[in-house]
C-alpha positions as CSV (number, residue, x, y, z in Angstrom):
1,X,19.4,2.8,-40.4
2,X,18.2,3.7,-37.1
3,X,20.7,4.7,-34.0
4,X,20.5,1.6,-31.5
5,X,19.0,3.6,-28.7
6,X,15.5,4.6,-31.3
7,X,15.2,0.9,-32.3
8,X,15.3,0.1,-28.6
9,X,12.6,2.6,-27.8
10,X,10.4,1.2,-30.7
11,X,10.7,-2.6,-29.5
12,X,9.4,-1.4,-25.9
13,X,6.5,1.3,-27.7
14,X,5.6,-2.0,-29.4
15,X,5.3,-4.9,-26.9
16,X,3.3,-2.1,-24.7
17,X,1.2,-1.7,-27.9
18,X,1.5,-5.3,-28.3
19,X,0.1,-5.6,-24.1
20,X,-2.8,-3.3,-24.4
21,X,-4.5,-4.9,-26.9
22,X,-3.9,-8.5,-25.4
23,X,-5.8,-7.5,-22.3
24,X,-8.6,-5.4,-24.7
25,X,-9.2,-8.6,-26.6
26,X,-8.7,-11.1,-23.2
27,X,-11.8,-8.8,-21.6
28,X,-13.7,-8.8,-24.7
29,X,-14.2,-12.6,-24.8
30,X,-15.4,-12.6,-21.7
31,X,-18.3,-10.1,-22.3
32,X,-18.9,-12.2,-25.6
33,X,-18.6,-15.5,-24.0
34,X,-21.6,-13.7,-21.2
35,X,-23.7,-12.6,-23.8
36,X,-24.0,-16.4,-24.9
37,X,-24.6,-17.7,-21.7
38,X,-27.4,-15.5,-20.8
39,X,-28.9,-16.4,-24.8
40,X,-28.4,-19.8,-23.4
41,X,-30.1,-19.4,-20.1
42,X,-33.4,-17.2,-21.7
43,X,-33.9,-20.3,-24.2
44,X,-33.5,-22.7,-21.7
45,X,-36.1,-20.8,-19.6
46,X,-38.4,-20.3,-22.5
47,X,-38.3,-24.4,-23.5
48,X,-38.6,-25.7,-19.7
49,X,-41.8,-23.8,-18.9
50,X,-43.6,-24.6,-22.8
51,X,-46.0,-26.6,-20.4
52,X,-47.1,-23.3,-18.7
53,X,-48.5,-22.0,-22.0
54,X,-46.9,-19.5,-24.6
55,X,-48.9,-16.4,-23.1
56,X,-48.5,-17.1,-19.2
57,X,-47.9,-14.6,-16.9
58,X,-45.5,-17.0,-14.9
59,X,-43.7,-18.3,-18.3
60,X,-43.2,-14.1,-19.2
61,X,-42.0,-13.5,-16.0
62,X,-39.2,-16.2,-15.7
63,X,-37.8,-14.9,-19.3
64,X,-38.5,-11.2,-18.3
65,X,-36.6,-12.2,-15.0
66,X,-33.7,-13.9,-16.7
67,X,-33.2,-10.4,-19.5
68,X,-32.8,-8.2,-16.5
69,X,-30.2,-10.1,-14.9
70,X,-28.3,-10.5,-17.9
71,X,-28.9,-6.5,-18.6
72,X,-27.4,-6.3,-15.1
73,X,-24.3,-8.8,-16.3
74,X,-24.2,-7.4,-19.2
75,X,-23.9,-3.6,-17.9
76,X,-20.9,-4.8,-14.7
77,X,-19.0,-6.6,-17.8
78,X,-19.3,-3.9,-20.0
79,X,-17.7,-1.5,-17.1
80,X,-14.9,-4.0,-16.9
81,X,-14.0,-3.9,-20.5
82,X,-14.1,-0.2,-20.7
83,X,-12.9,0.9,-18.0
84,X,-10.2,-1.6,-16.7
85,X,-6.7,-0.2,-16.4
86,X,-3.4,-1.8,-16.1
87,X,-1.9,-0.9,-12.8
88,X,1.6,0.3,-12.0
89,X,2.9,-2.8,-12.4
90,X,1.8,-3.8,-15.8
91,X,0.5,-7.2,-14.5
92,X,-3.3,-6.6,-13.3
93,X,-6.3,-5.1,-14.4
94,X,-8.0,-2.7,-12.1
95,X,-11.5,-1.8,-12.8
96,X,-12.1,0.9,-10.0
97,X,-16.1,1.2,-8.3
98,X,-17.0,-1.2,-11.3
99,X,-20.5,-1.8,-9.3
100,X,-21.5,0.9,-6.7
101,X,-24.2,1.1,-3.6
102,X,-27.4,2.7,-4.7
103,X,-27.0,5.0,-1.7
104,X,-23.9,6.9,-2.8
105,X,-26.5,9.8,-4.3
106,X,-26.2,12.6,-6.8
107,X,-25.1,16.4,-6.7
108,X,-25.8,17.6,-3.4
109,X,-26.8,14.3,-2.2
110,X,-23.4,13.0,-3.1
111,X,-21.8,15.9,-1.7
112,X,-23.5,14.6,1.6
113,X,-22.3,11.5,1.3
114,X,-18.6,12.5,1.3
115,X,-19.3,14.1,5.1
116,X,-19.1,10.1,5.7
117,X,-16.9,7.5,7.2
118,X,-16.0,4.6,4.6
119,X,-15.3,0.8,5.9
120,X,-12.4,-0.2,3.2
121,X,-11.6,-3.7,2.3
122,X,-9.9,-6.2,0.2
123,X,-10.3,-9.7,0.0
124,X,-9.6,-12.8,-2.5
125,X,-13.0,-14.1,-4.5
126,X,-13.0,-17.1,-2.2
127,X,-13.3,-14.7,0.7
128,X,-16.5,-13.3,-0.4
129,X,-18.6,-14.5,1.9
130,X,-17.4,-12.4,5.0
131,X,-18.8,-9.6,3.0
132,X,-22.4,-9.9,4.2
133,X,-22.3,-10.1,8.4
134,X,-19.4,-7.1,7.7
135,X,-22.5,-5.3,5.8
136,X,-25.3,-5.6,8.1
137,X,-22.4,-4.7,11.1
138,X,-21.3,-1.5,9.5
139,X,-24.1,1.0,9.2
140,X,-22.2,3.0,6.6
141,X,-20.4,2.7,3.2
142,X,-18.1,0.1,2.1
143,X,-15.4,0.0,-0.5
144,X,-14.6,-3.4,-1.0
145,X,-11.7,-5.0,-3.9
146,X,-11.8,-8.1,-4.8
147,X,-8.9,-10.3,-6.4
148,X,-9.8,-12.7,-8.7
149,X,-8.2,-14.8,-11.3
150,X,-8.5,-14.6,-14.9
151,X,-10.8,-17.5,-15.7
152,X,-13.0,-16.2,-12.9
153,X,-13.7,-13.1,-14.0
154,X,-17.5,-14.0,-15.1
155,X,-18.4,-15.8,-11.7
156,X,-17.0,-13.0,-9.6
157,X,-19.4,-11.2,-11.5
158,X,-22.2,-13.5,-11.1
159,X,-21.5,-13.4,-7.4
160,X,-21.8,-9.4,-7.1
161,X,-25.1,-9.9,-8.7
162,X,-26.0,-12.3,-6.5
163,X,-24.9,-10.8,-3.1
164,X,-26.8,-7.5,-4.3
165,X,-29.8,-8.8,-4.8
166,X,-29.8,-11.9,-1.7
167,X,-28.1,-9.0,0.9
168,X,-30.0,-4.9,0.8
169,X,-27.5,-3.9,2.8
170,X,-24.9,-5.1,0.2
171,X,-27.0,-3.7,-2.8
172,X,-27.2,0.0,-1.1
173,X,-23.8,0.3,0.9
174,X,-21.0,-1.7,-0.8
175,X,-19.1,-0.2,-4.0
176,X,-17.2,-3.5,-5.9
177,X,-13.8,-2.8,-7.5
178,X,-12.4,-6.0,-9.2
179,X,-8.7,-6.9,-9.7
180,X,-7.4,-9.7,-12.0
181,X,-4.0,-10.5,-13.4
182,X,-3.6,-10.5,-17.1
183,X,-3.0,-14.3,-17.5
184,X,-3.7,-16.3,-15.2
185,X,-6.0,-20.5,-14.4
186,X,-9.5,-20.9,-13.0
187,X,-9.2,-21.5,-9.3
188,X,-10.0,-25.6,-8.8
189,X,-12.2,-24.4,-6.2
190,X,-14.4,-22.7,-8.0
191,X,-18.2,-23.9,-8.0
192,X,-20.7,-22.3,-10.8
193,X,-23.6,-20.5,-10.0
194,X,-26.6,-19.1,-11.6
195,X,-29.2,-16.5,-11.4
196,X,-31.6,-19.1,-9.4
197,X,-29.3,-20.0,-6.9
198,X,-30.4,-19.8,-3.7
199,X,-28.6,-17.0,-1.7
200,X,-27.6,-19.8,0.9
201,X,-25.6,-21.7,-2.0
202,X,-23.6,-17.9,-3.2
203,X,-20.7,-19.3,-1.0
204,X,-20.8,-23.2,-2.0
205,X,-16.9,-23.1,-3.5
206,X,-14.4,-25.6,-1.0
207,X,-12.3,-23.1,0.9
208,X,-9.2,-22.2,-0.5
209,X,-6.2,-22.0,1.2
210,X,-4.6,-18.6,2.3
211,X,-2.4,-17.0,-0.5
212,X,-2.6,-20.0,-2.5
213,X,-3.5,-18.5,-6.4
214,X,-1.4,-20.9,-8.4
215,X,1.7,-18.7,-8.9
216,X,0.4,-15.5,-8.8
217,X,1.4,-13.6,-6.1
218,X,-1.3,-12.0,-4.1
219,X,-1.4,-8.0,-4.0
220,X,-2.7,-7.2,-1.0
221,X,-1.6,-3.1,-1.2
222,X,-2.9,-2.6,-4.6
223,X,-6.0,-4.0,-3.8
224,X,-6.1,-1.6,-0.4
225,X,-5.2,1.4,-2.7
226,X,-8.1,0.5,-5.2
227,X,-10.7,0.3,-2.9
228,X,-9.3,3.7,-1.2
229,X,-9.7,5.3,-4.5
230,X,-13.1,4.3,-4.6
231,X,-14.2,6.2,-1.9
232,X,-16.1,9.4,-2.2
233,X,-16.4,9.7,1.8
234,X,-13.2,12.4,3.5
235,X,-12.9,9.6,6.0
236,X,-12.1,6.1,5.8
237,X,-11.2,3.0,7.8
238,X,-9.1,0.2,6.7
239,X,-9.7,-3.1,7.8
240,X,-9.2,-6.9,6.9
241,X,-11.7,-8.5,5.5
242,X,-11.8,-11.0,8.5
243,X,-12.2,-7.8,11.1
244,X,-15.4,-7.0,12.6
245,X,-15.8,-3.2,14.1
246,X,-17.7,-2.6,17.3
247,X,-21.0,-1.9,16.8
248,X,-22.2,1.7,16.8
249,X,-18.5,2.9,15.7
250,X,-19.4,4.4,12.2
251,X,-22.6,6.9,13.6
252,X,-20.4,7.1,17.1
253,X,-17.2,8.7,15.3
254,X,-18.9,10.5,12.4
255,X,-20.3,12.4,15.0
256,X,-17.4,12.6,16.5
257,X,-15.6,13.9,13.2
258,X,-18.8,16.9,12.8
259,X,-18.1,18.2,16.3
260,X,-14.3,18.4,15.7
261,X,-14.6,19.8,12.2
262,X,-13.1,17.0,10.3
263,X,-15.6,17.1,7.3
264,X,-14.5,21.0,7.1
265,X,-13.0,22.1,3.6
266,X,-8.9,21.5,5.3
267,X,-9.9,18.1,6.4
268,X,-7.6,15.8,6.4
269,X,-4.6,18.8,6.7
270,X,-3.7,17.8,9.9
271,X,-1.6,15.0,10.3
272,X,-4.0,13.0,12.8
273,X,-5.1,9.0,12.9
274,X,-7.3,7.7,15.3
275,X,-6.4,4.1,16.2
276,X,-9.5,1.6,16.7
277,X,-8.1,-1.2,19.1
278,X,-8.7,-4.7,19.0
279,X,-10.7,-5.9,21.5
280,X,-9.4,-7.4,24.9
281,X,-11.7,-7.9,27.7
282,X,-9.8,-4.8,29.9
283,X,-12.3,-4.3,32.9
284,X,-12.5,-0.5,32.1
285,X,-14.2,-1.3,28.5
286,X,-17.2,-2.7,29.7
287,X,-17.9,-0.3,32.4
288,X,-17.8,2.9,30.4
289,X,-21.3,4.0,30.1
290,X,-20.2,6.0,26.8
291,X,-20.1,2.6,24.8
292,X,-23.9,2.6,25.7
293,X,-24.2,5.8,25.0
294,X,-22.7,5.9,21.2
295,X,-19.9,8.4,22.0
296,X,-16.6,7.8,21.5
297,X,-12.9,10.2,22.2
298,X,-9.4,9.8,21.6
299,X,-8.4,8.8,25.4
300,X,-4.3,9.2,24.2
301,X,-1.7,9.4,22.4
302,X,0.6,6.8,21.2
303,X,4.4,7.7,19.8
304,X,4.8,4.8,17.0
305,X,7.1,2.4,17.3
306,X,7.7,-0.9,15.2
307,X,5.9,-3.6,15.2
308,X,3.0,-2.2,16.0
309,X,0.5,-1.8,12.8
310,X,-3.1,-0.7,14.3
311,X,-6.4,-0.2,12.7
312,X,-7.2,3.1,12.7
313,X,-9.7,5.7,10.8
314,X,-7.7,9.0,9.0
315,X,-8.5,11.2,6.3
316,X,-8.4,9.5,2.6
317,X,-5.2,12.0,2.0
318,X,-2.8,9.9,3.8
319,X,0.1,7.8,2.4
320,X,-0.8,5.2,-0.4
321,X,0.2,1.4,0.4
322,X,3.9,0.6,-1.4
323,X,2.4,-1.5,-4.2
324,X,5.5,-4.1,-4.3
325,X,4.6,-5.7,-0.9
326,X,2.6,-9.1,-2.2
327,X,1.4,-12.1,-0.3
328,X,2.3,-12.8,3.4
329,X,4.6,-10.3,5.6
330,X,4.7,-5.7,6.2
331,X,2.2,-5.3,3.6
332,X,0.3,-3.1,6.4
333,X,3.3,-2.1,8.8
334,X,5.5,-0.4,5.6
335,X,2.3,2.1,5.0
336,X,1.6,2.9,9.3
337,X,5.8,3.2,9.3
338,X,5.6,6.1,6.8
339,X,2.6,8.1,8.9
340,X,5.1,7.6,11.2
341,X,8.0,9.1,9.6
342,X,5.6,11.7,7.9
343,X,4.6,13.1,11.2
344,X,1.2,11.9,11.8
345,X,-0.2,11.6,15.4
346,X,-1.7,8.5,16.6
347,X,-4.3,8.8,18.9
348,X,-6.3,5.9,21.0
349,X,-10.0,6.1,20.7
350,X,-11.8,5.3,23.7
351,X,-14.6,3.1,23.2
352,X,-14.3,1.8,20.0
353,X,-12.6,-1.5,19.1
354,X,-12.8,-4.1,15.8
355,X,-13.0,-8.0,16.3
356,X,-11.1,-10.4,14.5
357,X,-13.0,-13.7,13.6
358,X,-11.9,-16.7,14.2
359,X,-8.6,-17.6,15.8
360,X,-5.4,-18.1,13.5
361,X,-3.4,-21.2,13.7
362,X,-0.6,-22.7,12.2
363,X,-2.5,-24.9,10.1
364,X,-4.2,-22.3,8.4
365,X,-1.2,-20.7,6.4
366,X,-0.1,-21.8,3.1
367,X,3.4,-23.3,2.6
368,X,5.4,-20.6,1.3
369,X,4.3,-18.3,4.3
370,X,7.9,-17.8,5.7
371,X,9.7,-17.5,2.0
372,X,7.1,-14.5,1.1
373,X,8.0,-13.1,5.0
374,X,11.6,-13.4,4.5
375,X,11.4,-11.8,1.2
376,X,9.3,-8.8,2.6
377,X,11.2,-8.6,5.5
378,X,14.2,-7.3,3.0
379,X,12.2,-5.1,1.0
380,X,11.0,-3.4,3.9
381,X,14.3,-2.6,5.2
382,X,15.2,-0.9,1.3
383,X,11.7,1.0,1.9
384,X,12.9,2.4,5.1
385,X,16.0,3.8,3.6
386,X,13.4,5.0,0.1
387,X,11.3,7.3,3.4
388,X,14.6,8.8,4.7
389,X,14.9,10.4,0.9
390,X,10.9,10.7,0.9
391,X,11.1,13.1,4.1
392,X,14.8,14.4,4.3
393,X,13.1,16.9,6.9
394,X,11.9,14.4,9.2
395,X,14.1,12.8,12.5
396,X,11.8,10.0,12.5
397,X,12.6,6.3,12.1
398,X,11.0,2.9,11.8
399,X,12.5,1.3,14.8
């Protein structure tokens, strides 16, 4: 008979076991389910244009058409079933740079790449659409996850396709990573589309409120640290998906960062972020002739204190986001708190600025807004006490 404490250890090896193949088998339907709907859509194609003749060049190249998107599905889906992990949490996939820009290059040309400055996101699938004005803004790579639920999985899929082909800034600068929970409804909202829909129709879904996924609690930090790992670029910025950076600011500080040395082989040693304001209409701003001129400098230096949680670019080395911060309330602030407390520098550039678009109201939260706030708002306080243990060393506070 085993001793209590083996049988125990068993149970939990089992139901882990028991997990793992759950989300194996969950993934696999929907590459199968795929494969059947792209059968169905090169029959449908081949029986719609029988009036065209069976050896038309226009009838071979709707069918010829239809196969390479679904090679194209087929090859995204694949990724996801292989590669998929479950995160730290045990309650979402993660399938990390699942579709990547064309431009990220090769040996040396990849090595290039990473002497770059990435633009990192996250955003719900009903939040697509601010992915293509962001593109064409930023004139460098972007690392964007995206939440979805379950039963969505294939759409969010058909929607990557879709942006990539519709949007050639999409297609060459933005690496996908795709984050799903292991059970989980089709969003209500969520509108079909096909490989023939036009790329004014991607984004035809009703809006969906804020934070509103049917129970499952949105994970804002675990999508920021999955599109950080994406990254092969030393540098990064991360922003919400509904901030706009100035224009010029990617070339403007990447040259910035090569005159300085930050692409060196100890970059991201020191313990240095440079903040990116938001944009106010201060006089100064639009007199400086350097915004013309593409230049911007860290004008000073800015001792943290709470509750301010800036924008800023760093080096890809800095603190993760604390994972157990979901929905509304310091999902952000927890992670500038510990540069804080871990010695990091803040310094203002000059010149340089992001946008937010829109204007937010009280109309545009979702119920539970101050519940998830409150909630946060204790956690928080425990993960101030976790970063005096984190950095015993350090006189720094969060206050």
């Amino acid at each position: 008979m085993f001793p209590r404490f083996l049988t125990s250890i068993v149970s939990w090896r089992s139901v882990a076991v028991l997990a793992v193949v759950a989300s194996v088998l969950q993934v696999t339907n929907v590459v199968l389910t795929w494969q059947l709907r792209q059968r169905q859509l090169i029959s449908m194609a081949g029986e719609k244009n029988t009036a065209l003749g069976p050896k038309t060049g226009l009838r071979e190249n709707i069918i010829a058409s239809v196969l390479q998107l679904s090679d194209d599905h087929q090859a995204i889906l694949t990724r996801i079933a292989h590669w998929s992990v479950l995160d730290g949490s045990g309650e979402f996939r993660v399938s990390t740079g699942v579709v990547r820009g064309t431009e990220g290059g090769q040996g040396e040309e990849q090595e290039a790449a990473t002497q770059g400055l990435t633009l990192v996101t996250q955003c719900s699938f009903t939040r697509l659409q601010r992915l293509p004005p962001l593109a064409s803004h930023w004139q460098g790579p972007i690392s964007i996850a995206v939440f979805a639920l379950s039963g969505e999985v294939q759409a969010v899929v058909q929607t990557f396709h879709l942006l990539r082909k519709c949007y050639p800034e999409v297609r060459a600068n933005v690496t996908f990573s795709l984050v799903f929970p292991l059970n989980s409804p089709t969003s209500p909202h969520l509108t079909p589309t096909t490989d023939a829909t036009p790329c004014d129709r991607i984004f035809s879904s009703a809006r969906q409120p804020n934070y509103d996924f049917k129970g499952v609690q949105y994970p804002n930090n675990l999508l920021r640290n999955v599109a950080r790992k994406a990254t092969i670029t030393r540098l990064m910025m991360v922003v919400d998906i509904d901030m706009i950076p100035g224009e010029g600011l990617h070339d403007a500080f990447v040259s910035y960062a090569g005159r300085q040395g930050l692409f060196g082989e100890n970059s991201g040693e020191e313990k240095t972020v440079w903040v990116v304001p938001r944009y106010t209409d201060y006089p100064a701003w639009e007199k400086k002739s350097e915004v013309k001129a593409g230049k911007v400098e860290p004008l000073y230096e800015v001792l943290w204190q709470d509750p301010w949680e800036p924008f800023y670019i760093a080096s890809t080395k800095v603190p993760l986001y604390d994972e157990r911060f979901r929905q509304y309330g310091f999902n952000r602030i927890s992670q500038v708190c510990e540069l804080h407390v871990a010695g990091y520098r803040f310094l203002v550039l000059d010149s340089a600025f992001v946008i937010h678009r829109g204007f937010k109201t009280n109309t545009g939260f979702h119920t539970t807004k101050d519940v998830e706030q409150e909630r946060n708002r204790i956690l928080f306080r425990q993960f101030k006490g976790e970063l005096k243990e984190r950095y015993p060393e350090s006189s720094r506070r969060c206050y």
